[in-house]
N, C-alpha and C positions, 0 to 999 in steps of 0.2 A: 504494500500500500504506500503510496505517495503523500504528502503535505505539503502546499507552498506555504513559507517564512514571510515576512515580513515585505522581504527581497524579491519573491517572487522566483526563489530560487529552490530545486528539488529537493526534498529531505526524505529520507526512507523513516516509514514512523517502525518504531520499537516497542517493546514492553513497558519500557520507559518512557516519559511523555519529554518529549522535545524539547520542550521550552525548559524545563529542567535543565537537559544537557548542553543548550545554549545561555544559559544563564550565567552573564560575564558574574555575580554580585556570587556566584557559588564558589566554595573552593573545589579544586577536583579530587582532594578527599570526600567531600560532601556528597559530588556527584556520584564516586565509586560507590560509597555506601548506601545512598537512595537507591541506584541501579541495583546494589542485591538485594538490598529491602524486597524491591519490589517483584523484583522475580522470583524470590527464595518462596518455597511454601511452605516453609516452618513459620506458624504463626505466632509461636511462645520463644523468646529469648529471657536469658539471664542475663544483665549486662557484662557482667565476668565471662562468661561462655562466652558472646560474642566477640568482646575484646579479643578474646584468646583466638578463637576462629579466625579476625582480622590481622592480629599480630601485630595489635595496639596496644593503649592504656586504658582504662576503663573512663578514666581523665577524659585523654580525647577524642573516646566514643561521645562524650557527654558534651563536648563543645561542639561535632559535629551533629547529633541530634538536636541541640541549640539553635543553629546555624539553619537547619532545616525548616525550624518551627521559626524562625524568626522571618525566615522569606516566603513563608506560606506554603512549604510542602508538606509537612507533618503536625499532627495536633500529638500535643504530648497530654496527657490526664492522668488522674489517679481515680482508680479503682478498689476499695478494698484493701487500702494500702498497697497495690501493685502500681507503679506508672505504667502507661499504657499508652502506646506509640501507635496514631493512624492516618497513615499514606493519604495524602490530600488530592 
C-alpha cells in the first residue's frame, strides 16, 4: 500500500504509522522502540524485562516512553497500581 506525504512524495505504509517514523521532534531510539511496541504481540511487559530484551537501562526505557507520550504517541496510565502503556 502506498501514502502520499506532505510532498506528495511515495511512502510505503508499515505497521508502523508514518508520520511517527518521519517525525524530525522523535529521537531514533524513540522510533526503534515504538516500531517494536507496535509490532510485538506481547501485550504485558515488565519494564526490567524489557530493558533487558533492548539492552538498555530501565532509566532510559522511561525517558523514551516519556518522549512518546509527550509527542502524542502513547498514553501512559495507571491501572491497579500497574502503568499501562497505549499505542496512540
Amino acid at each position: 500500500m502506498v501514502n502520499l506525504n506532505r510532498n506528495n512524495t511515495r511512502i510505503r505504509r508499515t505497521s508502523v504509522p508514518t508520520d511517527l517514523l518521519l517525525n524530525p521532534h522523535l529521537s531514533n531510539d524513540a522510533k526503534a522502540v515504538a516500531a517494536i511496541l507496535y509490532t510485538c504481540d506481547e501485550s504485558r511487559w515488565i519494564l526490567a524485562e524489557m530493558a533487558r530484551e533492548l539492552h538498555t537501562t530501565e532509566e532510559k526505557l522511561s525517558k523514551i516512553f516519556s518522549e512518546l507520550n509527550e509527542w502524542g504517541y502513547l498514553d501512559i496510565h495507571c491501572e491497579d497500581g500497574v502503568s499501562v502503556l497505549t499505542l496512540l
